[in-house]
ChimeraX commands (.cxc) that place a marker at each C-alpha (Angstrom):
marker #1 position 153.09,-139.47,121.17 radius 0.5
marker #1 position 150.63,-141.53,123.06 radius 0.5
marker #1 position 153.35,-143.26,124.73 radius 0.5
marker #1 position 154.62,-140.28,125.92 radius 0.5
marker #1 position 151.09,-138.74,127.24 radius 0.5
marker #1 position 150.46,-142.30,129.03 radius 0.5
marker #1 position 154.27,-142.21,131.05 radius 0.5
marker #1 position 153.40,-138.70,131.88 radius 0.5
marker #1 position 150.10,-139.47,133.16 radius 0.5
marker #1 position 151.61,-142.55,134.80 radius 0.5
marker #1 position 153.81,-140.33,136.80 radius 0.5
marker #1 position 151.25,-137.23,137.47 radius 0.5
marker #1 position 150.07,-140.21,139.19 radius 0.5
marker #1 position 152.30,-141.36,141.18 radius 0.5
marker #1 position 153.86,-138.03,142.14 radius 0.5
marker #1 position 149.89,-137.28,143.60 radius 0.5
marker #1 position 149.94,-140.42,145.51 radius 0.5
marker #1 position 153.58,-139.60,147.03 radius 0.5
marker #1 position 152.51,-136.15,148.24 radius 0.5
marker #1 position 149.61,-137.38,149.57 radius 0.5
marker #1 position 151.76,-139.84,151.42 radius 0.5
marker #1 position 153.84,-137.50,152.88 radius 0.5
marker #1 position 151.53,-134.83,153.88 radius 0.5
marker #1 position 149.46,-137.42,155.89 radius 0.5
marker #1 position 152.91,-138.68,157.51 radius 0.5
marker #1 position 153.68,-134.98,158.21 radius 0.5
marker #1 position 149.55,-134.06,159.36 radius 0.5
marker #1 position 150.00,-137.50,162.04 radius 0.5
marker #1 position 147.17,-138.98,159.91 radius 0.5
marker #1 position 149.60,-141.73,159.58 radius 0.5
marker #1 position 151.12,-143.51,162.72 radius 0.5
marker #1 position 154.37,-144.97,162.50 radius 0.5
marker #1 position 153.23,-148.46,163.02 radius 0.5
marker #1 position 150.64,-148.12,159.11 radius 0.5
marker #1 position 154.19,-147.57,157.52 radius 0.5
marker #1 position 155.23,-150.90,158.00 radius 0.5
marker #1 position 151.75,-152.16,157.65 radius 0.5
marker #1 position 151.77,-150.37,154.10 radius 0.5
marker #1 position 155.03,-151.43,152.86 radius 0.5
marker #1 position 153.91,-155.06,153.58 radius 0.5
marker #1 position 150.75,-154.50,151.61 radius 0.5
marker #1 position 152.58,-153.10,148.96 radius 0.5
marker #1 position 155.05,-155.78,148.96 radius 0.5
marker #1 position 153.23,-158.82,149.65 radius 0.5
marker #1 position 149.69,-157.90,147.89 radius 0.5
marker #1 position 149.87,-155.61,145.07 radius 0.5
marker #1 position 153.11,-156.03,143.74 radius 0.5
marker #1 position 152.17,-159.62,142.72 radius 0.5
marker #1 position 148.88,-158.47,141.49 radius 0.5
marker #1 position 150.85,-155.73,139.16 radius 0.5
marker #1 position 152.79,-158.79,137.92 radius 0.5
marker #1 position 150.22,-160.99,137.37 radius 0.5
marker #1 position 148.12,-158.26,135.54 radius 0.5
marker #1 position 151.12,-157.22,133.67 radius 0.5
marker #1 position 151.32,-161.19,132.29 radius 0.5
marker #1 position 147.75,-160.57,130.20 radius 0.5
marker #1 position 149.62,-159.88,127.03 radius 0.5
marker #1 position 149.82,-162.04,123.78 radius 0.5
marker #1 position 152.54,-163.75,123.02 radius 0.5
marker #1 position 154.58,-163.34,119.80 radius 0.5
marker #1 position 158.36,-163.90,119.11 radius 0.5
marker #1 position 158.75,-160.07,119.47 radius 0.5
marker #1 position 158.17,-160.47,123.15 radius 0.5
marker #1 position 160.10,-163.75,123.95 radius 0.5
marker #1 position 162.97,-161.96,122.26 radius 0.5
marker #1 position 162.24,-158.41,124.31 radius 0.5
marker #1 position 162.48,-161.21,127.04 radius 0.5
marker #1 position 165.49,-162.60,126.47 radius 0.5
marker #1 position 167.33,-159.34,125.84 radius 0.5
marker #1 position 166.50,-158.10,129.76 radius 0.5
marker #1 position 167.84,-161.81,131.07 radius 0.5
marker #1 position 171.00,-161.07,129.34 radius 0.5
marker #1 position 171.17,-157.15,130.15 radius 0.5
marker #1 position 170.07,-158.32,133.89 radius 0.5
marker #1 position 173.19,-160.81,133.86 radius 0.5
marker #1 position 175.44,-158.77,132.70 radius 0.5
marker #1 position 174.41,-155.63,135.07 radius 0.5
marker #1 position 174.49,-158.38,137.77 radius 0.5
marker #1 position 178.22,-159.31,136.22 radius 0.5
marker #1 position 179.52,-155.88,136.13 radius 0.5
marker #1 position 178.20,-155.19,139.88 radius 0.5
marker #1 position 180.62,-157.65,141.32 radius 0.5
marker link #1:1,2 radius 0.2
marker link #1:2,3 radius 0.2
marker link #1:3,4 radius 0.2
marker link #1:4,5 radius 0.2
marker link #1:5,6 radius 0.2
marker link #1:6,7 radius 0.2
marker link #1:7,8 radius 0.2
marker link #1:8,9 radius 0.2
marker link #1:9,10 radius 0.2
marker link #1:10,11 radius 0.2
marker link #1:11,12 radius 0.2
marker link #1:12,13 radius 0.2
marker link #1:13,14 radius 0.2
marker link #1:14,15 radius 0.2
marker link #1:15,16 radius 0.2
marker link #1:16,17 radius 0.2
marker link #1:17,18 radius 0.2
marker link #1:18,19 radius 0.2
marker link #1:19,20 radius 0.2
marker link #1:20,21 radius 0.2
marker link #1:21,22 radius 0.2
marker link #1:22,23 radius 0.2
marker link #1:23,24 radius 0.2
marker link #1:24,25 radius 0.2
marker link #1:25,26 radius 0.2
marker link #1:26,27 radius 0.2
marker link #1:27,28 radius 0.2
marker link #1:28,29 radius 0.2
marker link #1:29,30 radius 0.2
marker link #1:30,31 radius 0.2
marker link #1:31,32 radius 0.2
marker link #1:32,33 radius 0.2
marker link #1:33,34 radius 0.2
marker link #1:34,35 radius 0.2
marker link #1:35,36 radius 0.2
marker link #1:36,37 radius 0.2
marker link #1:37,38 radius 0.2
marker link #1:38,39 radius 0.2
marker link #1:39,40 radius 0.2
marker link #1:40,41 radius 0.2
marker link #1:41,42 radius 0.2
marker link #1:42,43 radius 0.2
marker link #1:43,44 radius 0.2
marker link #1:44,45 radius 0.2
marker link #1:45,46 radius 0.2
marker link #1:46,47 radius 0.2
marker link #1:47,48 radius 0.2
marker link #1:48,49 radius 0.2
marker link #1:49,50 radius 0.2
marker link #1:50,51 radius 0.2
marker link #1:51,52 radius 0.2
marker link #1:52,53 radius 0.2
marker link #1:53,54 radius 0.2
marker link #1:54,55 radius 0.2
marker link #1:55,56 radius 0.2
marker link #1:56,57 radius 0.2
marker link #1:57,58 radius 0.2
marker link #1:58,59 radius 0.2
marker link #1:59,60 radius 0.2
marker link #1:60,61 radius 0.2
marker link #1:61,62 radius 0.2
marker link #1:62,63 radius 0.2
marker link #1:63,64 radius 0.2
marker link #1:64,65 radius 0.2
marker link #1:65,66 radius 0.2
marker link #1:66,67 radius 0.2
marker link #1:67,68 radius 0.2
marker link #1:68,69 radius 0.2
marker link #1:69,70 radius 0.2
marker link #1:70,71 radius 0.2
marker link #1:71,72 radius 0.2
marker link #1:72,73 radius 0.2
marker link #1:73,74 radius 0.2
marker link #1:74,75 radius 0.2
marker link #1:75,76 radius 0.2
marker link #1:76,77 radius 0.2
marker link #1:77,78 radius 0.2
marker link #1:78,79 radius 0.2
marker link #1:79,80 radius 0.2
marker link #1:80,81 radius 0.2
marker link #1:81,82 radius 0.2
view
């Protein structure tokens, strides 16, 4: 259940920041040139940081497994795109 409660916070979220988003785009609080400026942010600052953060877990054989299982899904979604 907590699982559940954190995704749906997680997107409650997420959902307030896109609103936000858009109403300032619609309001002109936003000029089209801080678009590009924020996708660049978002691409070239914080997405690494989210990575690197997301790295801070122990390891165990559980994970290294979990690992390998995405690599293969990944090749095989990558496969079956072709």
């Amino acid at each position: 259940m907590l699982s559940i409660s954190t995704f749906v916070l997680a997107m409650i979220t997420l959902y307030i920041m896109a609103i936000i988003g858009f109403t300032a785009r619609k309001l002109r609080v936003v000029s089209e040139h801080a678009n590009h400026v924020i996708t660049q942010l978002m691409l070239n600052i914080t997405l690494p940081a989210l990575l690197l953060f997301s790295l801070q877990h122990t390891f165990s054989v559980e994970v290294l497994i979990d690992f390998f299982c995405i690599v293969i899904f990944a090749f095989f979604f990558l496969a079956v795109s072709v």
